[in-house]
Each structure stands twice: as structure tokens, then as C-alpha cells.
C-alpha positions in Angstrom: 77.1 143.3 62.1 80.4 145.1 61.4 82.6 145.1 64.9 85.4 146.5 63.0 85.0 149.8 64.7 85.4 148.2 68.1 88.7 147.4 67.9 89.7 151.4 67.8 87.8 151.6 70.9 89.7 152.3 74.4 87.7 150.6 77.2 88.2 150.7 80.7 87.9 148.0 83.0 85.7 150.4 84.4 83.4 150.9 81.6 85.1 154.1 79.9 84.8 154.1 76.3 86.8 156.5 74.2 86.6 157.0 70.5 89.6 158.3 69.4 88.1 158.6 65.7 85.7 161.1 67.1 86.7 162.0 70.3 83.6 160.7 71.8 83.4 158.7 74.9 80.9 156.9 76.4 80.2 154.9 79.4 78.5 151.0 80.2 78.6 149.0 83.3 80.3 145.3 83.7 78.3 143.7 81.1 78.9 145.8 78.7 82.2 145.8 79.0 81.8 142.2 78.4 79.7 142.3 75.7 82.1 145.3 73.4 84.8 142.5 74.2 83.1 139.2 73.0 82.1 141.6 70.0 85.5 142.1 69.2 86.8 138.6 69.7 84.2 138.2 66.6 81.2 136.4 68.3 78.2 136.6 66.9 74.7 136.7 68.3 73.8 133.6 69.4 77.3 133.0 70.2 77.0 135.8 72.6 73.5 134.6 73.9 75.8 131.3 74.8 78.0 132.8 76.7 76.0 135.1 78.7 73.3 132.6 79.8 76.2 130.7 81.6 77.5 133.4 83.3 74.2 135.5 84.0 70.9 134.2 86.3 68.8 135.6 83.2 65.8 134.0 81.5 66.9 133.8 78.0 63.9 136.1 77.0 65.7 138.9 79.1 68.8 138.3 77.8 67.4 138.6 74.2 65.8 141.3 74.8 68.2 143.3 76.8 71.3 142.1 74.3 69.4 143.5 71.3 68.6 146.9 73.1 72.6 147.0 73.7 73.3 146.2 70.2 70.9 148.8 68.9 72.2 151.2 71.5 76.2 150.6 69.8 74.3 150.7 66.5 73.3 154.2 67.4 76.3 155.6 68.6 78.2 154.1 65.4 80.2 151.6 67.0 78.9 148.5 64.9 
């Protein structure tokens, strides 16, 4: 996955996202915000699965499940 295009993101603590290459902008909750971050600290998948069991009450199917709709969601919006 290429997170290159997540590091000229703005973000909000807030969960306001700003594209400055397109002028786009976008908005997630908490975990999102968390997510876009981890991404651009270079985690990777599983790493991020790690990391959000811990922190999360989530059954690791959910998690899967709901981390690849985010993923596919950043895909769509060409973030990654």
C-alpha cells in the first residue's frame, strides 16, 4: 500500500482531512484519525491489527473487517 499521499494530508484532531493537492476534504471520527496516523508512521496491516486490538474491545473479525472497509474507503478517495 502506498501511504505516501498521507503525509500531505492536514488532519484535525477532530477528524478534518484536507487535501491540499486537490482541495478536497473529508471527514472520520477518532479511529480514523488513528488509523491515517499509524498509516503514516508506516505500519502495515497486521501491524495495525496489533495495535488496535489493544486499544479497542473488538473481536479481531470486526476489526478485520471494519479496518479493510477503511482502507478500501482511503483507496477510493486516492489517499493510499
Amino acid at each position: 500500500m502506498n501511504t505516501e499521499k498521507l503525509t500531505t494530508l492536514a488532519i484535525s484532531d477532530s477528524g478534518f482531512i484536507f487535501d491540499p493537492s486537490t482541495g478536497d476534504t473529508f471527514n472520520t471520527n477518532e479511529i480514523g484519525v488513528k488509523i491515517i496516523q499509524l498509516l503514516k508512521q508506516g505500519k502495515d496491516f497486521n501491524e495495525l491489527m496489533d495495535l488496535m486490538i489493544e486499544q479497542y474491545e473488538v473481536t479481531e473479525e470486526e476489526l478485520e473487517a471494519d479496518l479493510l472497509d477503511f482502507i478500501q474507503l482511503l483507496k477510493n478517495y486516492h489517499m493510499v
